[in-house]
C-alpha positions in Angstrom: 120.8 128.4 143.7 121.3 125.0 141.8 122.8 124.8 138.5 119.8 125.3 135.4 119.7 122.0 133.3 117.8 121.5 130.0 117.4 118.2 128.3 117.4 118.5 124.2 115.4 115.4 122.9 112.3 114.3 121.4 109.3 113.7 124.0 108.0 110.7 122.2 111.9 109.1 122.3 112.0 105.9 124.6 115.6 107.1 126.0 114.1 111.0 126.3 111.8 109.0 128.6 113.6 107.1 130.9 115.6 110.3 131.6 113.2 112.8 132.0 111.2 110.2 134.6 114.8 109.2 136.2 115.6 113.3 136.5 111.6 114.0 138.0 112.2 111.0 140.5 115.3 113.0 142.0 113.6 116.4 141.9 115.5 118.0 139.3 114.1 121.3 138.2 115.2 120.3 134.2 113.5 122.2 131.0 113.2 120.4 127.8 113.9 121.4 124.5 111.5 119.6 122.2 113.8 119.6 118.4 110.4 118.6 116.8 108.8 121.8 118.2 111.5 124.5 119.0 114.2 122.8 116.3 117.9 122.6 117.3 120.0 126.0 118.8 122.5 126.3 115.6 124.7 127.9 118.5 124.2 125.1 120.9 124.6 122.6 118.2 128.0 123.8 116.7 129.2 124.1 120.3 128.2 120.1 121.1 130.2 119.2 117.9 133.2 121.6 118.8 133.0 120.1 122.4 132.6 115.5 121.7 132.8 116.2 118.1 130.2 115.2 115.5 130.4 111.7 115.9 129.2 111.4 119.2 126.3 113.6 118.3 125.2 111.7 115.3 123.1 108.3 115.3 123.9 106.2 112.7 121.7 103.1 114.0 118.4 105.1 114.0 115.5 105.1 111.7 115.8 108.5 110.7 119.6 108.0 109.4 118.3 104.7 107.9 115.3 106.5 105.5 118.2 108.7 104.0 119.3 108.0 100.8 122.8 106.6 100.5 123.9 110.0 98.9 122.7 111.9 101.9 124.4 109.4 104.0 128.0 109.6 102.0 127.5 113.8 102.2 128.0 113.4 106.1 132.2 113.0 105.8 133.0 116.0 108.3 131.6 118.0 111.2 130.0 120.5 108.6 127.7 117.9 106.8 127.1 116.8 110.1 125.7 119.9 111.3 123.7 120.5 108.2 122.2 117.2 108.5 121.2 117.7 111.8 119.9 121.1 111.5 118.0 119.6 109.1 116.6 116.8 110.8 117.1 117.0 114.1 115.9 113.6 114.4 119.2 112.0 113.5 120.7 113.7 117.1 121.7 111.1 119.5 119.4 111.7 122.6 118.7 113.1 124.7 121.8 115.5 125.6 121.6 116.9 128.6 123.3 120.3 129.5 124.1 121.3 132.9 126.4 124.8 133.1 129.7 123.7 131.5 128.5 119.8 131.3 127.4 118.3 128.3 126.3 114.7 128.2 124.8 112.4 125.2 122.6 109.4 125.7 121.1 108.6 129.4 123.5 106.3 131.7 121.9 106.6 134.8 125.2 105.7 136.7 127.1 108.9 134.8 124.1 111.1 135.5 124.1 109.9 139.1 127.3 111.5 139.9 126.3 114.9 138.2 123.0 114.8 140.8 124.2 113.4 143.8 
């Protein structure tokens, strides 16, 4: 029985693209967690940040964190503004992050994911 894999992302995403059709091309069985649809697992999220910590989670070169307002931005100082920003807009989550029993990844390096689907 192989191990169950979800990718968290938003379909429309360029990146959430060039994984899913790089996973379907090596016959991955994956489900996909649309945020705009299903929104983020508070659970799942607090655990990313607890495991790579909010900064890894959070994209700060995006359009979404750029249409903030700079107080918005500045309330983001800690892994519980963080959270609470993402929750909120889900948009501003690096993507996709792929989970795969106990490992996590963020953003799609095709080299890094070929060694978790040999």
């Amino acid at each position: 029985m192989s191990t169950p894999t979800t990718l968290y992302g938003i379909p429309n995403c360029d990146t959430v693209k060039k994984a899913r059709a790089w996973l379907a091309a090596r016959g991955v069985e994956v489900v996909f967690h649309d945020y705009k649809k299903q929104g983020v697992p508070e659970a799942a999220l607090r655990g990313w940040v607890k495991a790579l910590g909010w900064e890894a989670l959070l994209n700060r070169k995006g359009t979404t964190w750029r249409k903030l307002e700079p107080a918005r931005q500045a309330a983001v100082g800690d892994a519980a503004g963080a959270i609470a920003l993402m929750l909120e807009q889900p948009s501003v989550i690096r993507r996709p992050v792929l989970v795969r029993g106990d490992t996590l990844r963020v953003g799609f390096d095709a080299g890094e994911w070929a060694k978790l689907f040999p």
